[in-house]
C-alpha positions as CSV (number, residue, x, y, z in Angstrom):
1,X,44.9,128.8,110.4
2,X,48.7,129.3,110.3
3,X,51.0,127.1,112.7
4,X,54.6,126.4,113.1
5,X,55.9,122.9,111.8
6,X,58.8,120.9,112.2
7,X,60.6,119.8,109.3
8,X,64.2,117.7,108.9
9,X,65.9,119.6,106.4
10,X,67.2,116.5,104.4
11,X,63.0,115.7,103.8
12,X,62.4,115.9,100.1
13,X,58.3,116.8,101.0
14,X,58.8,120.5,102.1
15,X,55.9,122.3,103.2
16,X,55.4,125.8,102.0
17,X,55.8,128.6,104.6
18,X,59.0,130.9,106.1
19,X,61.7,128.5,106.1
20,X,63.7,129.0,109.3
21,X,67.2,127.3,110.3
22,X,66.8,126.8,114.1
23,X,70.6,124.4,114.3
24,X,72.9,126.1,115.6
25,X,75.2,124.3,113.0
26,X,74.8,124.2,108.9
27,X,73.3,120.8,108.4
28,X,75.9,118.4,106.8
29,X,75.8,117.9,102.9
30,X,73.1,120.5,102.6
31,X,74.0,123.9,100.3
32,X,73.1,127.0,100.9
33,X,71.4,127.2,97.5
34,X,69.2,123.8,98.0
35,X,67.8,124.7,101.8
36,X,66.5,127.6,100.7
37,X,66.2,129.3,103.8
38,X,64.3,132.6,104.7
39,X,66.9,132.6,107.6
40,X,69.2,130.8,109.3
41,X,69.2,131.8,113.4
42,X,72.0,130.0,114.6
43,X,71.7,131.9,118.1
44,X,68.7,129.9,119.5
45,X,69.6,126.2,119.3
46,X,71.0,125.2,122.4
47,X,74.1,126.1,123.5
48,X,77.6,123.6,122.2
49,X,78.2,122.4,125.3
50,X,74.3,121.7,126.1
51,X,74.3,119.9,122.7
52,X,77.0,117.9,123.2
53,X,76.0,116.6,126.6
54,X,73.2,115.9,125.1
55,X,74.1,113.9,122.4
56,X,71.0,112.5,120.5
57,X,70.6,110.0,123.9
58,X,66.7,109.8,124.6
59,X,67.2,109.2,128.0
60,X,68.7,112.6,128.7
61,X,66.0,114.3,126.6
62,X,63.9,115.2,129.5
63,X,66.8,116.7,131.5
64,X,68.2,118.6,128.2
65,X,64.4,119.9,127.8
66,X,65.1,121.5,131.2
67,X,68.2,122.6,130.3
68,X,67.4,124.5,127.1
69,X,64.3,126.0,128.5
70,X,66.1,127.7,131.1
71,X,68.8,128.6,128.0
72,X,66.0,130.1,126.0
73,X,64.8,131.8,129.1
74,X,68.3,133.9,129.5
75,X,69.1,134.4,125.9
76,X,69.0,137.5,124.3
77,X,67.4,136.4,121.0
78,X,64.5,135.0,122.0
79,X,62.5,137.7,122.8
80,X,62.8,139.0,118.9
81,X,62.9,135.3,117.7
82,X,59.4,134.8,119.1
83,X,57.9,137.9,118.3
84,X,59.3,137.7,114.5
85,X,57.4,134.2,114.6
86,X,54.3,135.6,115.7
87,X,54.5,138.1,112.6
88,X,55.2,135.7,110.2
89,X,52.6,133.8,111.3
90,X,50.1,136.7,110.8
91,X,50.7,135.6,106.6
92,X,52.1,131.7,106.4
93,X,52.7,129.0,108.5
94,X,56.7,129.0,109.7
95,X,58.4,126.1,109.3
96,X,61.4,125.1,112.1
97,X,64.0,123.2,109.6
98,X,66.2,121.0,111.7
99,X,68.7,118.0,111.0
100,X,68.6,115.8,113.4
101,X,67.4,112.2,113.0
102,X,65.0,111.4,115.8
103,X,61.8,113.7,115.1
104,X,60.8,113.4,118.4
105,X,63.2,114.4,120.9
106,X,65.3,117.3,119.8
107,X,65.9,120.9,120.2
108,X,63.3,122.1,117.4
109,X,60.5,120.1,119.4
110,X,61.6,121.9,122.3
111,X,61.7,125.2,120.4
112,X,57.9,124.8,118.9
113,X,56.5,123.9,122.3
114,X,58.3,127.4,123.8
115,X,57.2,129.4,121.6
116,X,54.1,128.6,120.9
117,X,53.2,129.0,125.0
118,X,54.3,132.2,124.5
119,X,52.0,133.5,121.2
């Protein structure tokens, strides 16, 4: 059975699967060439100001959880984003590449648990 997975891009282990950028900014020290992206959708990480407020500070990760749900809710990507997820996974699992350091709380964990409540 196909299933989305989170992977840090800076991992050198990388699962096989549709290789999709969900940072809303290119990952620092990372080329173009070496990520090897199927495609890069800026759009759906959380918004800059969300993300900055944010931080990286576990204790606001519940209340930024909130905060980008209600952002995914109202943005006009989504929608597509979900259902081109749902088609991929139809041939491969889909891999949401990410760069942030804590694998536990952060946007991409938030993302996965969206869209998979809505497959």
């Amino acid at each position: 059975m196909t299933k989305i997975k989170l992977v840090r891009i800076y991992e050198h282990e990388q699962p096989a699967g549709y290789r999709i950028l969900v940072d809303r900014l290119w990952p620092r020290g990372k080329s173009k060439k070496d990520a090897n992206l199927d495609e890069w959708v800026k759009e759906i990480g959380p918004s800059t100001e969300l993300r900055k407020w944010f931080n990286h500070d576990d204790t606001k990760y519940p209340e930024f959880r909130q905060k980008y749900v209600a952002e995914l809710e109202h943005n006009p990507v989504t929608a597509n984003f979900v259902a081109q997820v749902k088609a991929e996974l139809a041939k491969q699992d889909v891999l949401f590449l990410y760069g942030a350091k804590n694998k536990e709380h952060n946007q991409a964990v938030v993302l996965k648990e969206y869209v998979e409540q809505r497959l």
